[in-house]
Backbone as CSV, one residue per row, in Angstrom:
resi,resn,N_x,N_y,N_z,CA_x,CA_y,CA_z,C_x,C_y,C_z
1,UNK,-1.769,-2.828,-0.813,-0.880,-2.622,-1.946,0.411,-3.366,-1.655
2,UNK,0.607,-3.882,-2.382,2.241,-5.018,-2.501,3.018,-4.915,-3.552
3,UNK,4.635,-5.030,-3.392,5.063,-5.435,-4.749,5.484,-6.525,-4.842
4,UNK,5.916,-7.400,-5.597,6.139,-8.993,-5.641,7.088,-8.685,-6.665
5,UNK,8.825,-9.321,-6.168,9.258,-9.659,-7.507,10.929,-9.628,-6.251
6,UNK,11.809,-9.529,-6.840,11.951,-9.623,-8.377,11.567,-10.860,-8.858
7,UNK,11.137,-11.048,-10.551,10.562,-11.897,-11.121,11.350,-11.551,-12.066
8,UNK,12.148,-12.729,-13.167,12.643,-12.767,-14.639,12.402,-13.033,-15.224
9,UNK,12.262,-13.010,-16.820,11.874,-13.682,-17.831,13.031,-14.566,-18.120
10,UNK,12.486,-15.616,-19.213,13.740,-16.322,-20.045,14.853,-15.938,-20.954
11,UNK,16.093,-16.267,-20.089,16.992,-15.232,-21.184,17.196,-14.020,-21.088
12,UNK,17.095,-13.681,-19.975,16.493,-11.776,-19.270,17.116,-11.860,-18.151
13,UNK,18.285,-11.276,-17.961,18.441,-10.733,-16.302,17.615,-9.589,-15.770
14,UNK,16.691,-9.007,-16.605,16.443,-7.458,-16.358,15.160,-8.188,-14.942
15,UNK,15.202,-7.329,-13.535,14.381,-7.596,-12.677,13.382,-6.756,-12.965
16,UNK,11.909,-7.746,-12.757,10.806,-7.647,-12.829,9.901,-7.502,-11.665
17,UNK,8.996,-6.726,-11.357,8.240,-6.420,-10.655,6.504,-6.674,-10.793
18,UNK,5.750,-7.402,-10.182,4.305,-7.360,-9.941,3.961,-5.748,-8.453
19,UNK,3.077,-5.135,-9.408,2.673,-4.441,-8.441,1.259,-4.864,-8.234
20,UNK,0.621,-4.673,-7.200,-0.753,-5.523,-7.047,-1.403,-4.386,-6.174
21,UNK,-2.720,-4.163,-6.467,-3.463,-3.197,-5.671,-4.974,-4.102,-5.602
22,UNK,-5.585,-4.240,-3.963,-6.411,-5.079,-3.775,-7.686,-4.706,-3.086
23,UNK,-8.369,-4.502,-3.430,-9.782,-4.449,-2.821,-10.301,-5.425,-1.469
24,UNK,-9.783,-5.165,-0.234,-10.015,-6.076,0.460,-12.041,-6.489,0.535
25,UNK,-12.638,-5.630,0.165,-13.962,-5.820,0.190,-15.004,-6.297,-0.888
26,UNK,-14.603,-5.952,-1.769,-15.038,-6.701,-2.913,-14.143,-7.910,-3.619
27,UNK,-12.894,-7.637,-3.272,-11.718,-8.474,-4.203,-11.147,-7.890,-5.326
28,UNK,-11.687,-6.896,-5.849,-11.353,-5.870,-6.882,-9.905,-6.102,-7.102
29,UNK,-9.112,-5.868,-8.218,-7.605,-6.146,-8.323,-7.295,-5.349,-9.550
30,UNK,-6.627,-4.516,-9.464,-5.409,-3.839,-10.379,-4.173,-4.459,-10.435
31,UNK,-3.188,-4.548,-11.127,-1.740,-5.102,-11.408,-1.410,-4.480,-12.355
32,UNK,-0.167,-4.304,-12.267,1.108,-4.018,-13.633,2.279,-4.690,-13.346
33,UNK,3.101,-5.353,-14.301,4.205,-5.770,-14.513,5.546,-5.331,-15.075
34,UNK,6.191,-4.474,-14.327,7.195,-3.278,-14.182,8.602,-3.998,-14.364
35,UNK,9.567,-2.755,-14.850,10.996,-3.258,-14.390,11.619,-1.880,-13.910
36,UNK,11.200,-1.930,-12.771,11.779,-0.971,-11.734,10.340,-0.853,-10.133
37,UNK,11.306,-1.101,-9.332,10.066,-0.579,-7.834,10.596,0.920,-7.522
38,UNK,10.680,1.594,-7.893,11.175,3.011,-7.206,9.924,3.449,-6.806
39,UNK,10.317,4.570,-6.231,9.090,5.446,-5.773,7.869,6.454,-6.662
40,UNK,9.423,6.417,-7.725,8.166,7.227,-8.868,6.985,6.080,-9.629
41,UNK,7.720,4.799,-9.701,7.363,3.931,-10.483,5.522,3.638,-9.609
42,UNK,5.916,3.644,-8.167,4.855,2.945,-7.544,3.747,4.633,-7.649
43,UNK,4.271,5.614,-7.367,3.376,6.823,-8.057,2.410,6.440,-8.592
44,UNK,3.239,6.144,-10.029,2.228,6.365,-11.011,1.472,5.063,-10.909
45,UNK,2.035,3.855,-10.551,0.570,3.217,-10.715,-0.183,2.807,-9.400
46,UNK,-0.320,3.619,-8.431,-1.039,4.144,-7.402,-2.237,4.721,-8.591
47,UNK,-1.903,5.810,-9.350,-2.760,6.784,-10.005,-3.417,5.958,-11.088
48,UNK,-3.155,4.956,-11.406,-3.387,3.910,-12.178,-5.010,2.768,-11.445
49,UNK,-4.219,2.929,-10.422,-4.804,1.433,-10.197,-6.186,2.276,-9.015
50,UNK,-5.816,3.817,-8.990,-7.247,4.218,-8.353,-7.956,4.864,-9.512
51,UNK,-7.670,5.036,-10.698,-8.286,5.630,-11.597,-9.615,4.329,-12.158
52,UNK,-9.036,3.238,-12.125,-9.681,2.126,-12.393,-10.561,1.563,-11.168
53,UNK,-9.930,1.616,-9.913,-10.537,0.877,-8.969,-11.753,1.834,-7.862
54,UNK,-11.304,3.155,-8.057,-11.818,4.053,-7.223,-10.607,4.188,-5.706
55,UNK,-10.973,5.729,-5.469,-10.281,5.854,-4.191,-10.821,5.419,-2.640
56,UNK,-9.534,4.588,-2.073,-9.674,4.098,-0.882,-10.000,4.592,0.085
57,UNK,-10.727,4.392,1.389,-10.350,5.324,2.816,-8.918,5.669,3.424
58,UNK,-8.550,4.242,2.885,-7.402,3.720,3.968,-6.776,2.990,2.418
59,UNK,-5.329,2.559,2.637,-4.369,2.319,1.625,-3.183,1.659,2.627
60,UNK,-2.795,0.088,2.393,-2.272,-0.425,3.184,-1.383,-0.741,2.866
61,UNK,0.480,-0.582,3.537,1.476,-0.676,2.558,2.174,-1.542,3.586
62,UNK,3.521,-2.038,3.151,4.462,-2.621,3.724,4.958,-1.802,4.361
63,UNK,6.545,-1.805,4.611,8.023,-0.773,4.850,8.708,-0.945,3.947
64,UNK,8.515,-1.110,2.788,9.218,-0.965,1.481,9.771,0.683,1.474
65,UNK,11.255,0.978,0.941,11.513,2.067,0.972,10.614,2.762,-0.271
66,UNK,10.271,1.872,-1.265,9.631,2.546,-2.359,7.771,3.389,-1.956
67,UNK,7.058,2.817,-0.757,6.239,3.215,0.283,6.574,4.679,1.164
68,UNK,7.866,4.252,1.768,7.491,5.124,3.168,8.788,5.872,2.913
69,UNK,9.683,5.715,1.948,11.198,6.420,1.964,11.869,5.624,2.836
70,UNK,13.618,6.502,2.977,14.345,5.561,3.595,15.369,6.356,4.010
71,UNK,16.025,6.396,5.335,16.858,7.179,5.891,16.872,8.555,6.524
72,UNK,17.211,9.577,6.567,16.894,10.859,6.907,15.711,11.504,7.104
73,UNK,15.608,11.597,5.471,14.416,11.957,4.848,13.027,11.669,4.735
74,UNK,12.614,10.354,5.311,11.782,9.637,5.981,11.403,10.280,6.642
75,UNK,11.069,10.544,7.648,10.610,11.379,8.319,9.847,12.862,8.311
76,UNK,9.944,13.242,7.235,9.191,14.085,6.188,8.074,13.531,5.759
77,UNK,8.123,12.594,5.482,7.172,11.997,4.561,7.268,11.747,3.158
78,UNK,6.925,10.190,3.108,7.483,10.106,1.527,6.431,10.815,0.387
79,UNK,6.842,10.742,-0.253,5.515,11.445,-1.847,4.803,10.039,-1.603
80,UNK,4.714,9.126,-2.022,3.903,8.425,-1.515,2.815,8.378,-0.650
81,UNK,3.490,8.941,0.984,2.301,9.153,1.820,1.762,10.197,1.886
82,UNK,2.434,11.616,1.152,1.756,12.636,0.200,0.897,12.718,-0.493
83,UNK,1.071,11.705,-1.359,0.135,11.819,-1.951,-0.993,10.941,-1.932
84,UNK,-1.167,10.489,-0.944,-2.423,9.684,0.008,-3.188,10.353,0.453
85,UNK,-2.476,11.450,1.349,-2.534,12.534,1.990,-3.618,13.766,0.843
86,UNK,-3.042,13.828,0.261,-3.247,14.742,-0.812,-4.627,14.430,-1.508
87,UNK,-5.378,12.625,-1.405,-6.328,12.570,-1.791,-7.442,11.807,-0.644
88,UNK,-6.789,12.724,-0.073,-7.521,12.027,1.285,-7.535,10.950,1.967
89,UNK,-6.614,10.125,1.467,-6.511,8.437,2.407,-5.362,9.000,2.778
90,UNK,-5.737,7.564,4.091,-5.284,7.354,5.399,-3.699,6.072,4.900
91,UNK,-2.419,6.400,5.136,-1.852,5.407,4.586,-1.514,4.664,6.143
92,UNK,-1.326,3.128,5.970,-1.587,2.430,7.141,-0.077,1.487,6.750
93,UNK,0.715,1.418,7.423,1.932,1.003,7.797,1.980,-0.539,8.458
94,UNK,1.808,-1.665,8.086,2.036,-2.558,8.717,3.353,-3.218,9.941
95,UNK,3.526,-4.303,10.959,4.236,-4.133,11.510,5.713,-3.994,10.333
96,UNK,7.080,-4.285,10.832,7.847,-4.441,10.186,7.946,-6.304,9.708
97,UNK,8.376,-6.735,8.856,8.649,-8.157,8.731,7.098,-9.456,8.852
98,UNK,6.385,-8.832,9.004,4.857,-9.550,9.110,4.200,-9.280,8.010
99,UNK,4.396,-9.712,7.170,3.178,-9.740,6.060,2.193,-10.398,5.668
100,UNK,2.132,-11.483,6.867,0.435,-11.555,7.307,-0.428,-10.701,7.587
101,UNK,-0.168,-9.253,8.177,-0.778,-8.316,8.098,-1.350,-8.049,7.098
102,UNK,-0.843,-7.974,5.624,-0.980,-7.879,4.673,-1.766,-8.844,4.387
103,UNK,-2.439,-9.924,4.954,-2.860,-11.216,4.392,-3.674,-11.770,3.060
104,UNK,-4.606,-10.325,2.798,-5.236,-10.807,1.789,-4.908,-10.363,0.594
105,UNK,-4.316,-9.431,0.571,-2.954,-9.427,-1.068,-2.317,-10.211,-0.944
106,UNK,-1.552,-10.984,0.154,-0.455,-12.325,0.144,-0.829,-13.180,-0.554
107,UNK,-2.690,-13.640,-0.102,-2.723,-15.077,-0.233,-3.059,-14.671,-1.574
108,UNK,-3.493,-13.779,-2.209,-3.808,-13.590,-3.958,-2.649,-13.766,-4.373
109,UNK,-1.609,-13.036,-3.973,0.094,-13.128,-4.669,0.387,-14.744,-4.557
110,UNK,-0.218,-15.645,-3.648,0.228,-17.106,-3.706,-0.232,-17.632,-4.978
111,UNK,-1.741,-16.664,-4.940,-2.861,-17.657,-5.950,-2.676,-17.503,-7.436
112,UNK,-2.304,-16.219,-7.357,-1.717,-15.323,-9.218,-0.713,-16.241,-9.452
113,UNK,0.599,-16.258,-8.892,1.839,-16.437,-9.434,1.421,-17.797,-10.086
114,UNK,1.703,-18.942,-9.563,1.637,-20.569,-10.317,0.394,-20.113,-11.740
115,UNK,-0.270,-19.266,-11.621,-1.196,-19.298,-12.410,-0.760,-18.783,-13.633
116,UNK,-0.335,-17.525,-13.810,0.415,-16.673,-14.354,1.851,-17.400,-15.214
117,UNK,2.513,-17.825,-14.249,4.342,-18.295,-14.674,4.231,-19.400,-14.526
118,UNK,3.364,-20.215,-15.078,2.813,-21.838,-15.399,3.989,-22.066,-16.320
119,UNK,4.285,-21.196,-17.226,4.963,-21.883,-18.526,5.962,-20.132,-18.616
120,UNK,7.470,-20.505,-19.206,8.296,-19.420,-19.102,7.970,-18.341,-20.342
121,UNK,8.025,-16.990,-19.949,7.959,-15.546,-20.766,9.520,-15.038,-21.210
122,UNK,9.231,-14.690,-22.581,10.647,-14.023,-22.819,10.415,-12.923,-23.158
123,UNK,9.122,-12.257,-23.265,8.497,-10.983,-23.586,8.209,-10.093,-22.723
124,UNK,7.904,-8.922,-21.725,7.204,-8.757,-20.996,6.231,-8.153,-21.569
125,UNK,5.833,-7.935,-22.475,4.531,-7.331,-23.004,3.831,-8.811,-23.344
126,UNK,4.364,-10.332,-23.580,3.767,-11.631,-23.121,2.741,-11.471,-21.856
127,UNK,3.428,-10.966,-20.961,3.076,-11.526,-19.360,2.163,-9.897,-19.182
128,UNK,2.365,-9.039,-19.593,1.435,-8.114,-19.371,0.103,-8.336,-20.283
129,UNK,0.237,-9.179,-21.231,-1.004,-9.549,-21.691,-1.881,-10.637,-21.064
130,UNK,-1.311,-11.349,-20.524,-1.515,-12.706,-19.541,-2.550,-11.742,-18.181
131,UNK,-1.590,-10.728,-17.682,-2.071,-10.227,-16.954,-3.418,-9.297,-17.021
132,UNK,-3.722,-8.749,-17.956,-4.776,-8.334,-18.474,-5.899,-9.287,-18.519
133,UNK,-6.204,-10.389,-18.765,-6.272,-11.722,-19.176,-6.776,-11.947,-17.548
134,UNK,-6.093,-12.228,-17.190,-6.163,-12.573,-15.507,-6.650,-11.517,-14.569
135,UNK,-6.529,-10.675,-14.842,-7.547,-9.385,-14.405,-9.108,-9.139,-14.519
136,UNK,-9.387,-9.408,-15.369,-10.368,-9.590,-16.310,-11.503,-10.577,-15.826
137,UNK,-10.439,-11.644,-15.688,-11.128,-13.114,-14.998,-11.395,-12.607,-13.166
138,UNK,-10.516,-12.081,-12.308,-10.713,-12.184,-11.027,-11.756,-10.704,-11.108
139,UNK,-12.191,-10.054,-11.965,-12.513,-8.504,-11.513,-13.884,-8.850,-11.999
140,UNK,-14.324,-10.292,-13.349,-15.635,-9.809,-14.031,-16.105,-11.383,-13.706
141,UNK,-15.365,-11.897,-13.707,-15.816,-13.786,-13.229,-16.594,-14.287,-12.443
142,UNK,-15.191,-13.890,-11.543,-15.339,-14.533,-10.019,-16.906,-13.891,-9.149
143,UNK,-16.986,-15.241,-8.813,-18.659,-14.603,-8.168,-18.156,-14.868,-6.636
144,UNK,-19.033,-13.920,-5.597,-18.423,-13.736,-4.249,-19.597,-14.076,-3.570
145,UNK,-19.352,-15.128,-2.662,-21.030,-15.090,-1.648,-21.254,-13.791,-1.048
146,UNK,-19.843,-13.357,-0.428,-19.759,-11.290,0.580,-21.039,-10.822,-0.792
147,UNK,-20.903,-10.617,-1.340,-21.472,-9.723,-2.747,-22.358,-10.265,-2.742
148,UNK,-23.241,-11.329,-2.095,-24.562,-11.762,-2.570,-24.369,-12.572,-4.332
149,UNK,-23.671,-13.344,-4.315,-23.200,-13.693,-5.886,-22.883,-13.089,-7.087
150,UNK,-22.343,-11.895,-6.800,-21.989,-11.113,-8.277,-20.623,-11.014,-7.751
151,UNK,-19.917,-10.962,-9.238,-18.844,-10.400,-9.361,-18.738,-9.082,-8.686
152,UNK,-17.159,-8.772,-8.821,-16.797,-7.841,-8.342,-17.391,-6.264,-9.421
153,UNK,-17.187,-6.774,-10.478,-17.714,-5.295,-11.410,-19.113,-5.292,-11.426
154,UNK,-19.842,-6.366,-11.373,-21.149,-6.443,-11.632,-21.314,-5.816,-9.814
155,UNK,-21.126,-5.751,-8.729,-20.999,-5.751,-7.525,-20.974,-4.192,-7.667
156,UNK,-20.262,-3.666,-8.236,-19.649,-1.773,-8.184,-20.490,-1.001,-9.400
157,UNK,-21.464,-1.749,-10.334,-22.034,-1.304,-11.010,-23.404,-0.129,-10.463
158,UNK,-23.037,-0.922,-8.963,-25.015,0.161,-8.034,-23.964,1.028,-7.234
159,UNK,-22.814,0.864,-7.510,-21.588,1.995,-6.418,-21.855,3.100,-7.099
160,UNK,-21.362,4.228,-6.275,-20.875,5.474,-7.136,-19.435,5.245,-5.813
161,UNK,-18.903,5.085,-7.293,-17.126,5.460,-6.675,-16.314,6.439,-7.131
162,UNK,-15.478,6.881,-6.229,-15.097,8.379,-6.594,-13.636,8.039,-6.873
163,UNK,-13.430,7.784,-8.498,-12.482,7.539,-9.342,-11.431,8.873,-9.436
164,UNK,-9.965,8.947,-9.435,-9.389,9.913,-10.063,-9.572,10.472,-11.097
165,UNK,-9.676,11.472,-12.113,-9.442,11.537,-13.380,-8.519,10.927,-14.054
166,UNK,-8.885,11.086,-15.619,-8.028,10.699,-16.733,-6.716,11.230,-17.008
167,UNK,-6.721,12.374,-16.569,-5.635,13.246,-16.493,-5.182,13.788,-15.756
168,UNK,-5.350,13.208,-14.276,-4.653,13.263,-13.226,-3.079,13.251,-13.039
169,UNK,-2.769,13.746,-12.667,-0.970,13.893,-12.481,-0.389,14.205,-10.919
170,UNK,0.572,13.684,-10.519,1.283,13.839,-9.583,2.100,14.979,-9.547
171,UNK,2.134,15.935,-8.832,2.671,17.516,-8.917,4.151,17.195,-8.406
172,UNK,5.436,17.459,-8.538,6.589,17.051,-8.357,6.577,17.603,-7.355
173,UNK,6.440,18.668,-6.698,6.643,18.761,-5.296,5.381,18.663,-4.881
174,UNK,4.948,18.088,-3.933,3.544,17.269,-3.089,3.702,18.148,-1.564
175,UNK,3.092,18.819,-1.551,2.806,19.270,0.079,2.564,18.643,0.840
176,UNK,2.353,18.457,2.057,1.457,17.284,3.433,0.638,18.221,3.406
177,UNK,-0.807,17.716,3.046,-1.921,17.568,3.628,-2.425,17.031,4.704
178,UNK,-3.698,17.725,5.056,-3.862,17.691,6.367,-4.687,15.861,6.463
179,UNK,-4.458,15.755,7.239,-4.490,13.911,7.401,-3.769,12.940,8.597
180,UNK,-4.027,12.039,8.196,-3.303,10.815,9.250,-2.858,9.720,8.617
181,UNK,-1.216,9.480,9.043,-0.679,8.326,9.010,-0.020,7.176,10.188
182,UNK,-0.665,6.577,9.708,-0.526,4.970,10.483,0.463,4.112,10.270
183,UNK,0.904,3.727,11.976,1.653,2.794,12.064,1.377,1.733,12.931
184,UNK,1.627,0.518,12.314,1.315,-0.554,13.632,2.691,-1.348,13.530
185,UNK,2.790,-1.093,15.272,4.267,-1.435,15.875,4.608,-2.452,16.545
186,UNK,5.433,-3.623,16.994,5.525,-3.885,18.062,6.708,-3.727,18.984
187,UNK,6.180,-3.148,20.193,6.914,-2.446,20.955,8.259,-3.269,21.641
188,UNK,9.298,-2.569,21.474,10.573,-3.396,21.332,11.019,-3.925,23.507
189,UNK,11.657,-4.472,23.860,12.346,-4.665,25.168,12.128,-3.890,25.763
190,UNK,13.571,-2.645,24.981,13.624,-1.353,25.480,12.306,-0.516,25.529
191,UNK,10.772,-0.839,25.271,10.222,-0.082,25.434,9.505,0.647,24.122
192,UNK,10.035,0.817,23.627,10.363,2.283,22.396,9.819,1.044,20.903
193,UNK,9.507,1.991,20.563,8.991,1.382,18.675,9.897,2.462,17.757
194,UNK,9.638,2.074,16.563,10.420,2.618,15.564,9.942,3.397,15.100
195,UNK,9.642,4.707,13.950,9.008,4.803,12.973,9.841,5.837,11.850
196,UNK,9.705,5.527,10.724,10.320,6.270,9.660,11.792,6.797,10.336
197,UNK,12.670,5.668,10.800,13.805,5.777,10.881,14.406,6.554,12.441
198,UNK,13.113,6.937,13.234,13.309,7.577,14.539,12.638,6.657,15.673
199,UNK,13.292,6.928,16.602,12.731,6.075,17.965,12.026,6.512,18.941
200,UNK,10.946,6.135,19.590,9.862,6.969,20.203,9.711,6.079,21.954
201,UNK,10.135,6.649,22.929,9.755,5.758,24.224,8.187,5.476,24.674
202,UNK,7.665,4.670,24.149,6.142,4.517,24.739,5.991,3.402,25.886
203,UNK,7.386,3.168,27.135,7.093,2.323,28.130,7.778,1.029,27.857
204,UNK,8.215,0.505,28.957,8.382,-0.804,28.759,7.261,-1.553,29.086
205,UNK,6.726,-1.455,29.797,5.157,-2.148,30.197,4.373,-2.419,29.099
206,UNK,4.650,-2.145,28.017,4.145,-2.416,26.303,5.060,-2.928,25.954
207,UNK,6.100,-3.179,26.650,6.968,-4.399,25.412,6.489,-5.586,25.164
208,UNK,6.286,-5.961,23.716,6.380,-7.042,23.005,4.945,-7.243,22.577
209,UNK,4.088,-6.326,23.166,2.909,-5.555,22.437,2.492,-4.465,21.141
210,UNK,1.525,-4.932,20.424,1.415,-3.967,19.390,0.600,-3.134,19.681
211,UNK,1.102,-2.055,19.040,0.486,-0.423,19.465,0.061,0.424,18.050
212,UNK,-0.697,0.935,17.686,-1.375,2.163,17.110,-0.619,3.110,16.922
213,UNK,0.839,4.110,15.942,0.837,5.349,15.715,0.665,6.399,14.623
214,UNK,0.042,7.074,15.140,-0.606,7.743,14.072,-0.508,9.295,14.333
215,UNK,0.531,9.815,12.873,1.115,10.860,13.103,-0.410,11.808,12.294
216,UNK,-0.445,12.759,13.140,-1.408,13.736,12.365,-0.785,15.011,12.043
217,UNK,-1.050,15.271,11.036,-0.038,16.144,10.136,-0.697,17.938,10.465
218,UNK,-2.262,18.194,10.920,-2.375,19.399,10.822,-1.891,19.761,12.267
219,UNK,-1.695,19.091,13.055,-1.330,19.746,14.727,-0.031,18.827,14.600
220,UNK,0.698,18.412,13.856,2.482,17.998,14.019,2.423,17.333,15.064
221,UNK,1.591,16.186,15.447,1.704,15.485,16.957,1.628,13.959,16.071
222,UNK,2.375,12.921,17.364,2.279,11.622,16.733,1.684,11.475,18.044
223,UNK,0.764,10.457,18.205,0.157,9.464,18.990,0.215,7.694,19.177
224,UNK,0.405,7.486,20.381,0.675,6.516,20.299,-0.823,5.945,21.147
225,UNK,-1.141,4.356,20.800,-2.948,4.254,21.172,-1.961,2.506,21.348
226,UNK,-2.780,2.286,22.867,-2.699,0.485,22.833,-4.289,0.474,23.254
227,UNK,-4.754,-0.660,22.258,-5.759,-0.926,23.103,-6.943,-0.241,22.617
228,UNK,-6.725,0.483,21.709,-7.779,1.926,21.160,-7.501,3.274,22.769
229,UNK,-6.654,3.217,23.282,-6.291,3.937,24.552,-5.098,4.996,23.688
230,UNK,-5.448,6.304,24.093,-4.255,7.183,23.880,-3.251,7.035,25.201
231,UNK,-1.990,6.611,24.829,-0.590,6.410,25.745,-0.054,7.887,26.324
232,UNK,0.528,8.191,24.471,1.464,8.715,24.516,1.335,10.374,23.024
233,UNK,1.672,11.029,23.478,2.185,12.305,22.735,3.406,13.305,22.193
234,UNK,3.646,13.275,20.859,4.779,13.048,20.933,4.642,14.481,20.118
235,UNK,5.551,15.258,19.794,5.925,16.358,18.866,6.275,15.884,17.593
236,UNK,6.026,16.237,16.379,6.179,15.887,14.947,6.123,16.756,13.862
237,UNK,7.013,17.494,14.240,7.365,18.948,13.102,7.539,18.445,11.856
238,UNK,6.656,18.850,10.774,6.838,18.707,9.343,7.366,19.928,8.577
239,UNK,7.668,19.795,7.440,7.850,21.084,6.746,6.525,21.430,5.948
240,UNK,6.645,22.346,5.551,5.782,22.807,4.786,5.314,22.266,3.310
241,UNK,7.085,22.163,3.121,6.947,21.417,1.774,7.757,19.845,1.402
């Protein structure tokens, strides 16, 4: 999951947003074209783009504050990774500043844009039709050798995928569910990695190495893994709510 933007129209200061949700296995693709990244915004079309695509194991985000939160409160857990939590995926944290990690939503975000903003929009209900349009083409078109030559929908037609409902809603206060969230770090000089705004000593002998942490929410412990090796154990008191 990525957001891409800001993006403007002609004659428009108002900032624009691509949100992109990607099927690394089939190629599958959801998008909307927003003017706002907040946290509620990416909510709802989380609930959007699994109602259409089916729900993930795993759900792979940046460090966007609109993802993981930002400051204090971080450390709680954002509604975001709540509500991952809440439907059973695993949310997976890339390093900080590497969005090659991210690689195969990147290189689509290379391949959409020139395609898309070929010629200038002064509408955004223009470019959300474009996008529909272009959805359409990468989700029912495109034929995949992975897939044995079918498209991606023709590909999910022998699936049974376990879609959200129609009338699914996000509950304003979101509990932590019992689950795991992921971080992949690389371990700083001093030793120590970052996460949701707190600092954790896992050795200097791992500096400048990437490491595995993954906070598990029903026993309040974070773990730290190099190597697929458990390091380190850490305490991780959540609230309740």
């Amino acid at each position: 999951i990525d957001v891409v933007g800001p993006r403007y129209l002609q004659g428009d200061s108002t900032r624009y947003y691509f949100l992109v949700c990607k099927d690394v296995f089939d190629q599958s693709i959801y998008m909307e074209f927003v003017d706002s990244r907040s946290m509620d915004g990416v909510l709802s079309f989380l609930v959007h783009a699994w109602q259409h695509l089916g729900l993930p194991e795993m759900a792979q985000f940046d460090n966007g504050r609109e993802f993981c939160g930002f400051g204090y409160s971080a450390r709680f857990l954002s509604r975001v990774i709540r509500l991952c939590l809440r439907l059973g995926i695993e949310p997976v944290f890339i390093p900080k500043g590497k969005p090659q990690w991210n690689g195969s939503v990147e290189n689509f975000n290379g391949w959409f844009q020139p395609l898309l903003l070929s010629r200038p929009f002064r509408r955004p209900c223009d470019v959300r039709r474009q996008l529909r349009r272009l959805m359409t083409t990468v989700n029912e078109q495109h034929v995949h050798v992975k897939l044995g030559g079918l498209t991606a929908a023709h590909y999910r037609r022998s699936k049974q995928l376990r879609k959200l409902p129609a009338d699914f809603t996000v509950e304003d206060k979101l509990p932590v569910a019992v689950g795991k969230v992921t971080f992949i770090r690389l371990v700083a000089a001093q030793g120590t990695v970052r996460i949701l705004g707190q600092s954790f000593k896992v050795g200097k002998r791992l500096k400048y190495q990437y490491v595995k942490v993954t906070i598990y929410t029903k026993y309040q412990k974070l773990k730290v893994y190099s190597k697929g090796k458990l390091i380190k154990v850490f305490s991780y008191p959540l609230p309740k709510r």
